[in-house]
C-alpha positions in Angstrom: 69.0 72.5 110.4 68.4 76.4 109.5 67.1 76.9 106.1 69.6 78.7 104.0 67.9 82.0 103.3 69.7 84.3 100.7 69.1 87.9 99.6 68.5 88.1 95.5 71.4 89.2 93.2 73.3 88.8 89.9 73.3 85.0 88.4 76.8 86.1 86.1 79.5 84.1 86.2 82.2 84.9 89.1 84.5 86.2 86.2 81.7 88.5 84.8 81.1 89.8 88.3 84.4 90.6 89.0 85.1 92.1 86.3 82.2 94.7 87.1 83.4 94.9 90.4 86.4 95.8 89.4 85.4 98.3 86.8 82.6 100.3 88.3 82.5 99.7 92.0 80.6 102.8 93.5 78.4 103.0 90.9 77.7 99.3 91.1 77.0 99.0 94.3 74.5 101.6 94.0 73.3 100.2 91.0 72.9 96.7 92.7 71.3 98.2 95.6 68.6 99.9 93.2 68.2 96.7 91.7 68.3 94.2 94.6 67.5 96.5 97.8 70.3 97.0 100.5 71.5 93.1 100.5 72.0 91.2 97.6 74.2 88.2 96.9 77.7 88.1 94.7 79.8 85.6 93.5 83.3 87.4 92.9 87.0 86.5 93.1 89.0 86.7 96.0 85.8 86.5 98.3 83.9 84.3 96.5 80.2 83.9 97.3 79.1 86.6 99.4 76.3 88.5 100.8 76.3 92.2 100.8 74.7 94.2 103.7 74.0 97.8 104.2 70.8 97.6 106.7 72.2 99.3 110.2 71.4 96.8 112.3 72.2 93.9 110.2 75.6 96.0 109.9 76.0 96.7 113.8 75.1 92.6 113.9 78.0 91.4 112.0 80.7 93.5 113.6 79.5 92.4 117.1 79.5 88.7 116.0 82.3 86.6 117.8 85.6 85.1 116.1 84.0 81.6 116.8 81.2 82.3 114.5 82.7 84.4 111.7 85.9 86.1 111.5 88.6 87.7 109.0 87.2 87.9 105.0 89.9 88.9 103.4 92.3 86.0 102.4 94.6 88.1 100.4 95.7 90.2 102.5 97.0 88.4 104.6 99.1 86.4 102.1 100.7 90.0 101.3 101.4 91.3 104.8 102.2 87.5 105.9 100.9 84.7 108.7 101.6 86.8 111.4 99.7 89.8 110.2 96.3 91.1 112.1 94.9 90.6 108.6 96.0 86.6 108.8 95.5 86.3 112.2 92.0 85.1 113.6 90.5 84.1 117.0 92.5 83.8 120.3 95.8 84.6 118.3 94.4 87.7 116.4 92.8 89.2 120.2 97.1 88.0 121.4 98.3 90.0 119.1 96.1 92.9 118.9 96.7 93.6 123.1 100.2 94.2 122.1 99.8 96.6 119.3 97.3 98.9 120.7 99.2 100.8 123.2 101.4 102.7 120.3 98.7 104.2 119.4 97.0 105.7 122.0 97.2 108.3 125.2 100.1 110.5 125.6 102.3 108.4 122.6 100.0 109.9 120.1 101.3 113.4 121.2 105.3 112.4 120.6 104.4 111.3 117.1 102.4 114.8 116.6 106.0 116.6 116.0 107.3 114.4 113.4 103.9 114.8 111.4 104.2 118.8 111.1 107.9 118.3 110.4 107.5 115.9 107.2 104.6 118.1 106.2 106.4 121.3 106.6 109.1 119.9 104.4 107.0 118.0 101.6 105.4 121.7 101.2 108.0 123.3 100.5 108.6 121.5 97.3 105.0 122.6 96.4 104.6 124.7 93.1 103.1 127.9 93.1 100.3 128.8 90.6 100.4 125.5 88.4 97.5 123.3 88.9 99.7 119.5 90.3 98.1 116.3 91.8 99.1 116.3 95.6 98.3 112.8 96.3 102.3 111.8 95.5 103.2 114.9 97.8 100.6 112.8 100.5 102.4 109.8 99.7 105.8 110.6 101.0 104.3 113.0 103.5 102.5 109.7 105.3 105.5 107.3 104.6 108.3 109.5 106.2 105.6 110.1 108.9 104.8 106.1 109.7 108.6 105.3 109.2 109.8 107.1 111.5 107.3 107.2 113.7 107.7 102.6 113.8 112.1 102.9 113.5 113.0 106.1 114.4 116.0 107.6 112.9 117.3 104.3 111.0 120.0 105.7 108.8 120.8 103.7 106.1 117.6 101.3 106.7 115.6 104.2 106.6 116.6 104.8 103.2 116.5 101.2 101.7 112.7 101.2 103.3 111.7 104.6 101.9 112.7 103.6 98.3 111.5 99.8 98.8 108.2 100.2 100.3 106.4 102.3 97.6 107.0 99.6 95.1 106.1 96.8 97.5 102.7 97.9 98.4 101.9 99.3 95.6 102.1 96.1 93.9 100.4 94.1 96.9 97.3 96.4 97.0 96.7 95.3 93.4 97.8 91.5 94.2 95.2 91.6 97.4 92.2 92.3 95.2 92.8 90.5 92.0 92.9 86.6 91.4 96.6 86.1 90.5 98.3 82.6 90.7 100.3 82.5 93.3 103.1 81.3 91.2 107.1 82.5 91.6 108.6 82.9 88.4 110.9 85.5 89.7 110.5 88.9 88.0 108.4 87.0 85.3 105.4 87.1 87.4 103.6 89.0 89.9 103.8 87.2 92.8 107.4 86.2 92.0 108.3 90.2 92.1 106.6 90.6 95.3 108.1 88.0 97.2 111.6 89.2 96.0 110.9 93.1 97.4 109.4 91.0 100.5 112.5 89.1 101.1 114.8 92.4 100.8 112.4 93.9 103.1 112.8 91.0 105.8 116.5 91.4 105.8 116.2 94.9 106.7 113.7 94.4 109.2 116.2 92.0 110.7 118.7 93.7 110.7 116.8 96.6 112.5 115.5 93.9 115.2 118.9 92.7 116.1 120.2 96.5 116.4 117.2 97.2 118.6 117.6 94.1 121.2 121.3 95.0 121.7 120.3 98.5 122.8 121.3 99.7 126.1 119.0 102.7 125.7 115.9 101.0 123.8 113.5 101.6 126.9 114.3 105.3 126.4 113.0 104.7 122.8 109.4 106.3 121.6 109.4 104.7 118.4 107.0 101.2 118.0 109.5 99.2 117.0 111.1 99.7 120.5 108.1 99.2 122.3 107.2 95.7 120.3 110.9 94.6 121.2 110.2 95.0 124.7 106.3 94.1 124.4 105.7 90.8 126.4 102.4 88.4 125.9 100.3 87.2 128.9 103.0 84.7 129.2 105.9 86.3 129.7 107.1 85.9 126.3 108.1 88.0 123.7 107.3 88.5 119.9 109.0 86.5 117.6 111.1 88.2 114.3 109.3 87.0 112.1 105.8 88.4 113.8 107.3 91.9 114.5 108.6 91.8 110.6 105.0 91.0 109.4 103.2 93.4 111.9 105.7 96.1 111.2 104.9 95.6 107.4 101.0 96.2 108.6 101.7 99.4 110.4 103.3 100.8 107.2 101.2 100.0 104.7 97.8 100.4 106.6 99.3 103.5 108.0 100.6 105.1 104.4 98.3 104.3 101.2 94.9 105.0 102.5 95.9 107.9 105.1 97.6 109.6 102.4 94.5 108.9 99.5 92.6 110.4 101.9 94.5 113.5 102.3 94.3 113.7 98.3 90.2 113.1 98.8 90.6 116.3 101.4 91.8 118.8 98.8 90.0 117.8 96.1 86.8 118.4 98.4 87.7 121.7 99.5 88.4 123.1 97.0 85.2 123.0 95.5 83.9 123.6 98.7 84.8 127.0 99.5 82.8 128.1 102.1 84.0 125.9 104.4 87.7 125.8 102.9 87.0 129.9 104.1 85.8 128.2 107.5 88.5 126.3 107.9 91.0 128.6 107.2 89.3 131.6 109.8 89.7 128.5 112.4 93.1 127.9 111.8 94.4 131.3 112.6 91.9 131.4 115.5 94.3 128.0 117.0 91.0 126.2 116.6 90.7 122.4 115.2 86.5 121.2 115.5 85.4 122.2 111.8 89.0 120.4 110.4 88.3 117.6 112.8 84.6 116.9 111.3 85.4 117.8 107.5 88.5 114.8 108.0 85.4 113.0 108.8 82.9 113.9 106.1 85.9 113.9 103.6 86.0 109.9 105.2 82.1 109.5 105.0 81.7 110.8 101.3 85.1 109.6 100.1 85.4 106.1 101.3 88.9 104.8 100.0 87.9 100.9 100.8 85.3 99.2 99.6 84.4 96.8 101.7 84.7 95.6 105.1 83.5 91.8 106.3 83.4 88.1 108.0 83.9 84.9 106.9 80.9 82.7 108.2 82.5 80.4 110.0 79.3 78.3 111.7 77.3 76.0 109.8 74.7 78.7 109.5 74.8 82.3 110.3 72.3 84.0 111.5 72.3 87.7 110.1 68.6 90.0 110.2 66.8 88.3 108.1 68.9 85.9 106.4 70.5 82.7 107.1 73.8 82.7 105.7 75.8 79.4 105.4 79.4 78.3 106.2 82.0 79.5 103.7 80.3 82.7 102.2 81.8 86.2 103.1 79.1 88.8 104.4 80.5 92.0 103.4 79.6 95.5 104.6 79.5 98.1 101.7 81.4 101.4 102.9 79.9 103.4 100.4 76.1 102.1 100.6 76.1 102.7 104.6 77.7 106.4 104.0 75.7 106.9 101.2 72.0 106.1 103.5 69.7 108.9 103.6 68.4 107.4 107.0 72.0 108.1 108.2 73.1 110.8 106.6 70.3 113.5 105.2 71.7 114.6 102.2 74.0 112.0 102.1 75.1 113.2 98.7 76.1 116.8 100.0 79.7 117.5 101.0 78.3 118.9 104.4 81.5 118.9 107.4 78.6 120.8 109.8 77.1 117.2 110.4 79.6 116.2 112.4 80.8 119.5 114.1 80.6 119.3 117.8 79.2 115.5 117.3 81.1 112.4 117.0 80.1 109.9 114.0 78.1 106.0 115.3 80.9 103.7 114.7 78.3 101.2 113.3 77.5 103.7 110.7 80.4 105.7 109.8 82.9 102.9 108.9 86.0 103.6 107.3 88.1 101.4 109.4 86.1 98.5 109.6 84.1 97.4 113.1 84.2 95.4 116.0 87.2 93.6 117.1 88.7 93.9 114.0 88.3 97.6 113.5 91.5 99.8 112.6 94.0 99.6 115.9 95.6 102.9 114.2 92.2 105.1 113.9 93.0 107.7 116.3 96.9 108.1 114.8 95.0 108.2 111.4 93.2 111.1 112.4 95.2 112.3 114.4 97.8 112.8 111.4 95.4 113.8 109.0 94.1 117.0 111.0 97.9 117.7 111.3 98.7 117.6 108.1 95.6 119.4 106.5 95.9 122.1 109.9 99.6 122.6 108.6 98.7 122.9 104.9 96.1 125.5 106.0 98.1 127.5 107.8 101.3 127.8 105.4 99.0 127.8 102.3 96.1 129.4 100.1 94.3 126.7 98.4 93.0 128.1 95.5 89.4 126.8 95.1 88.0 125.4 91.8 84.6 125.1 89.9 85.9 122.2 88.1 83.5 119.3 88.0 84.7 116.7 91.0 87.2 114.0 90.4 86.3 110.4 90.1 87.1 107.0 91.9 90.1 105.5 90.4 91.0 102.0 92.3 94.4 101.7 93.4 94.1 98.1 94.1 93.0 98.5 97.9 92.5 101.9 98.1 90.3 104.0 95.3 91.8 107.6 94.8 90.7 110.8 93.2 91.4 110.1 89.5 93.9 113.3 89.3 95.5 112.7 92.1 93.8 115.3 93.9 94.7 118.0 92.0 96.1 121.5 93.8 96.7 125.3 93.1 98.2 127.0 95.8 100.5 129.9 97.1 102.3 131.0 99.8 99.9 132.6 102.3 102.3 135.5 102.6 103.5 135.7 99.0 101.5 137.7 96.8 97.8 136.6 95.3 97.8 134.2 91.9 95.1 135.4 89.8 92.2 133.4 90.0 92.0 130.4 88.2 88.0 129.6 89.5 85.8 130.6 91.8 82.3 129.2 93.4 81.0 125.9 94.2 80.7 123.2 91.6 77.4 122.0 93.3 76.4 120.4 96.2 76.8 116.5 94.8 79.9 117.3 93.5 
């Protein structure tokens, strides 16, 4: 048999190294990288022992390993979203599931859902203060949340309602249950798990309800919404998705689709604006009808600003064969977002805000990973982006964004997703209302 060959890393108790983890993880996975080299082995909750990789071919290696060998890492996710999520789903049932959920978001669909995204955004801007300094990542929030719940149901009525005020609680307190060790005990409001499985049960029964609406209506196939499309979605077989696995997909598409699309957009302003030669850019491109410059800073906003961690397999052979080490059954190898964005071999200047890099280029998708890799990278990619240069195009063209020389906002983890620590703090006016003194001016530095 193979001899187990490991990288070196930290001999701390799990507990220890979780708690560091938890506490300083972009500066500790640069820290371990300077100490260790670009793999090093951890021993943390919720993935357990694990080996972390940021080499590009040992990367490109692990995403174009098969399910048979090593698939899904993430155990608690798919507890949140339930069994029939993509996140709980592995092998010949994930690959099932996956063919039906891909054709939402692609092609000519992606163009129906492009209206409702300027129409939320349009909206949530008008509520926008002007001259006060305000974080905009709650404004991003219910931007992306109105956009994916609508664009999944449609106009629901009183459904849509219940979902709007439910969901923001309900994921919320999954992202944090996903990446902490918490018993998985019900003691009803008392405990974590026992909350969460309450707002997941009032979210099933509205889910059902909207299922049994949608297969009694005469008109679904005229429908553009995915929850019409999964009701008449048929497998290889000729059957069709149970309620339960459309109730725990559905619950996928809205929280993949909301926290870290709308962190993001927070990420975006706080960038620009203290960046603003190229906020300038983006703006002279905006009234010119153009989109290539707001396409690649979405991109570098994606490559400096990371909002997961960590992307990975569960080894799943006896031994696992990865570059040059020999990983064995039962440890996680984990790809570290931040360490493959942050590789001067990559990215010159890697620590330099810099949207040019990508103009009129598009971005290695073993390198530039923000929504994973392989058969288990994001399904909703393009509708991410897709949404995001909407939203940011519309904010350009209704608003001034008043740069800053503020120093730059920190990570703040969010449970799954890590988000500028004031919320990505804005000062804007109305680009046809009269100019707001200046509150700053000038760049706060290129590593800002």
């Amino acid at each position: 048999m193979t001899t187990v060959t490991l990288p070196p890393g930290p001999s701390k108790p799990r507990a220890v190294q979780g708690v560091y983890a938890l506490t300083v993880p972009h500066r500790g996975m640069r820290r371990m990288r300077d100490r260790y080299g670009d793999a090093f082995t951890v021993n943390v909750p919720t993935f357990g022992r694990a080996v972390v990789i940021s080499d590009p071919a040992e990367v490109r290696q692990v995403f174009m390993t098969g399910p048979e060998l090593a698939d899904k890492s993430d155990r608690n996710l798919g507890r949140v979203l339930g069994p029939g999520s993509l996140f709980a789903l592995d092998g010949d049932e994930h690959r099932r599931q996956r063919r039906l959920l891909v054709p939402p978001f692609h092609g000519r669909r992606l163009a129906v859902y492009q209206k409702i995204v300027e129409e939320e955004t349009v909206r949530e801007l008008a509520s926008w203060p002007q001259g006060p300094a305000f974080a905009t990542l709650p404004s991003m929030m219910r931007i992306t949340l109105n956009i994916i719940l609508r664009a999944v149901f449609g106009s629901a009525g009183a459904e849509f309602a219940d979902l709007r005020e439910l969901l923001p609680r309900m994921i919320k307190l999954g992202s944090r249950l996903a990446v902490l060790p918490v018993p998985r005990i019900d003691l009803g409001r008392w405990s974590p798990w026992g909350r969460f499985w309450a707002m997941r049960r009032e979210y099933d029964a509205i889910v059902a309800r909207l299922v049994a609406d949608g297969r009694q209506d005469a008109k679904l196939d005229e429908r553009d919404d995915i929850l019409a499309l999964m009701l008449q979605s048929r497998y290889d077989d000729g059957s069709r998705m149970s309620d339960s696995e459309i109730a725990d997909q559905l619950l996928t598409l809205l929280a993949a689709g909301h926290e870290t699309t709308a962190t993001t957009l927070a990420w975006a302003v706080e960038r620009l604006r203290r960046h603003p030669a190229v906020l300038s850019e983006l703006v002279d491109e905006v009234d010119t009808g153009g989109d290539a410059l707001r396409e690649a800073a979405i991109i570098e906003v994606q490559r400096a600003r990371p909002v997961i961690d960590f992307v990975g397999r569960q080894v799943l052979a006896d031994r696992l064969q990865v570059g040059r080490w020999t990983v064995p059954k039962g440890y996680a190898v984990l790809v570290s977002i931040t360490l493959m964005h942050d590789n001067e071999s990559l990215f010159p200047n890697a620590q330099t805000f810099d949207p040019h890099r990508f103009l009129g280029t598009r971005p290695d998708l073993y390198q530039w990973i923000p929504y994973g890799g392989g058969g288990r990278r994001c399904l909703g990619a393009a509708f991410a982006n897709m949404e995001m240069s909407v939203v940011l195009g519309t904010m350009l063209r209704d608003l001034t964004l008043v740069p800053t020389d503020e120093p730059g906002e920190h990570w703040h983890s969010r449970g799954v997703a890590n988000a500028p620590s004031q919320g990505g703090r804005a000062v804007v006016r109305r680009r046809d209302a009269a100019p707001l003194p200046s509150t700053a001016a000038g760049d706060a530095g290129a590593g800002s």
